[in-house]
N, C-alpha and C positions, 0 to 999 in steps of 0.2 A: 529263054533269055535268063541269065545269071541276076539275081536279085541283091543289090547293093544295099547299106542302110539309108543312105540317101533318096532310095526309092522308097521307102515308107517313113517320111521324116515324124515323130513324134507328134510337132504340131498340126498333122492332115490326117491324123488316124483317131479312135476311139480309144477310151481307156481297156486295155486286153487281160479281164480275168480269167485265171482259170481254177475250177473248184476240182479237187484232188480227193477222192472218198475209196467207199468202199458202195454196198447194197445199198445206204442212206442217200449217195449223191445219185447212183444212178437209179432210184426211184422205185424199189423193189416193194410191189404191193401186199400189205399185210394182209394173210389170209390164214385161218384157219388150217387147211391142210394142203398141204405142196403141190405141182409148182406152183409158187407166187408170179403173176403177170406182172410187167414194167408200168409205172404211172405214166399216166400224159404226159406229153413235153412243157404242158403251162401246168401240172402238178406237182413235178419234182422242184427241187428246193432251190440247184442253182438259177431255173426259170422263171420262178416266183422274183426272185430278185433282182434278174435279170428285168422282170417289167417293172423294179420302183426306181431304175436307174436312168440318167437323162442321158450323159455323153460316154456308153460303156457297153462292151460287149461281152457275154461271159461264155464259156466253152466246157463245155460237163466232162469230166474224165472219170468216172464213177463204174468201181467195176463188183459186184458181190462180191463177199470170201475175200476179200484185199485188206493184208496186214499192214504194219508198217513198214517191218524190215524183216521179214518171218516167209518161206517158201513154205505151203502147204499142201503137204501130198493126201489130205484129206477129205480136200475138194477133187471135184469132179472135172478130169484133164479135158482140156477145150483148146486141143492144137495147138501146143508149145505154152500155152497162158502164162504168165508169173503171176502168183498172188502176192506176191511180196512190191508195197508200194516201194520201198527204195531201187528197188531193180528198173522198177519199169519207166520210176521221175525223171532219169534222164532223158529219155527218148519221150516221153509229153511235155517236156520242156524244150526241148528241140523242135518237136513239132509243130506248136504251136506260137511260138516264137514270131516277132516280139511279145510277151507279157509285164505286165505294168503290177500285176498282184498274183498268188498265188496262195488258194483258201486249201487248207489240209485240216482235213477231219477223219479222224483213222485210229482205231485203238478198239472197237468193240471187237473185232474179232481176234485179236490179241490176248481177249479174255477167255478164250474158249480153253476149256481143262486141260485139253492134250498138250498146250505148249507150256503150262506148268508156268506163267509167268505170272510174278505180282506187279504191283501200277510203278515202281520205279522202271523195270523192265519197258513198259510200256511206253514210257516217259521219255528211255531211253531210244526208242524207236523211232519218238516223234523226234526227235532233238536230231539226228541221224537227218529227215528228211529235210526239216529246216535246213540245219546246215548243207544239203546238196541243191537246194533253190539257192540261197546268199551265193557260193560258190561254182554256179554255173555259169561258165564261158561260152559265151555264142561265136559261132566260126564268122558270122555277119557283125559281129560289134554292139548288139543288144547289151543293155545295163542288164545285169541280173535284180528279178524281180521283188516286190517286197512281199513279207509272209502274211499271213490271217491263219492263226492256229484255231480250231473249234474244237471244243471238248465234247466229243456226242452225248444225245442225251446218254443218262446212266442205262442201262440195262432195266428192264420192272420186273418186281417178284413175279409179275405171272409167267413171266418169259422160264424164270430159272424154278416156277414149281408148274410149269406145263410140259410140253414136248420137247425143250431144248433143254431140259433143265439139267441132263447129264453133260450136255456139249458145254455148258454157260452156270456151273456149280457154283462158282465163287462171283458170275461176271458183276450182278448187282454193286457186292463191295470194290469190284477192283475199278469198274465203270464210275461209282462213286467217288473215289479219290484221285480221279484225273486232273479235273478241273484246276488246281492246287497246283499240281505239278504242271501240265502246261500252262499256269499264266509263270510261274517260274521260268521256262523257258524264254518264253515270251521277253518277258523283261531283262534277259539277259543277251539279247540277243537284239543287235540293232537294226531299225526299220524292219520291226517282228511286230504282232502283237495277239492277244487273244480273246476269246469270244468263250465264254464258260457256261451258257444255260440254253436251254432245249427248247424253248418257246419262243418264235421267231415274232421279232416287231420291227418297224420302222425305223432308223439308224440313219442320220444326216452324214453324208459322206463329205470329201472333196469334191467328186465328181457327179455327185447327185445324191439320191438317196438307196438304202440295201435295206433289204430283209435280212437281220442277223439277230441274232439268239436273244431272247431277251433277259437283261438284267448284264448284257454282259460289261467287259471293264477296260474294254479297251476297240479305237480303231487303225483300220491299216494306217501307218506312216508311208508315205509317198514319197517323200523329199531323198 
């Protein structure tokens, strides 16, 4: 049977987030030497927040090697995959439709050497994704959803003087001056906002309460 918006009216559903990543959302366990195993579903991050929230449901779309707006033939081909988050935002906005919020965290791999970008590039990527959440069209009449930028943590020296440190030469500094540039976004961008530090706390929502980065400066607008 054909699904109307009338069939899921707003006020008889949960608040529908969805978290937009790379390795970091879908929960890629830090190890030592390759492959890294996936975390537990109550370990990864959109999970975690997922239980301080009272009237909301979150949906993880977390995929490793996922840029902003960058196709990477560097990664490892996994049957058609895009790694490029702008390609694939359409169709998990689609998917999972209706969405009420839409968390994009995405830029560490953007710092990898090969694509030779510095953090406005980066910036530019994320600014790209933004604007395809604000301006998606639901064929069912869904509002298009509101943003939560998060600046991943930065990159750590040990990362770029251990085993990645040819892949991720510059990532520390360029990892470093995100923050900056997405809360710029952010604020220029209405019913946007941003999330700038690496260490997750308690954050009073509308809808309850998140685990969102601590120190950050900003939360989602709803209205």
């Amino acid at each position: 049977m054909e699904k109307t918006p009338d069939a899921y009216p707003p006020d008889c559903r949960l608040f529908r987030i969805m978290a937009f990543g790379d390795s970091n959302t879908f929960g890629t366990g830090s190890v030592a030497v390759p492959p890294s195993l996936r975390l537990a579903p109550e370990d990864r991050w959109p999970r975690v927040m997922q239980s301080c929230l009272i009237s909301a449901e979150v949906m993880e779309e977390g995929l490793p090697g996922r840029t902003t707006d960058l196709e990477d033939l560097g990664e490892p081909v996994q049957g058609g995959v895009t790694y490029s988050g702008l390609q694939h935002l359409p169709t998990a906005l689609a998917s999972h439709q209706p969405l009420d919020l839409v968390i994009l965290m995405l830029g560490t791999n953007d710092a990898k050497t090969r694509f030779e970008r510095d953090a406005h590039d980066i910036a530019a990527g994320m600014r790209r994704l933004v604007s395809t959440v604000k301006s998606f069209q639901s064929i069912v009449g869904y509002t298009a959803p509101s943003v939560l930028v998060i600046s991943p943590p930065a990159i750590a020296s040990s990362v770029v003087n251990g085993r990645l440190g040819e892949m991720f030469a510059c990532g520390s500094q360029l990892t470093a001056a995100l923050p900056d540039l997405y809360r710029a976004i952010a604020w220029a961008e209405p019913r946007s906002a941003c999330c700038c530090r690496s260490r997750f706390r308690i954050n009073p929502l509308p809808w309850g309460s998140a685990a969102l980065p601590s120190g950050s400066s900003g939360t989602p607008i709803t209205t």
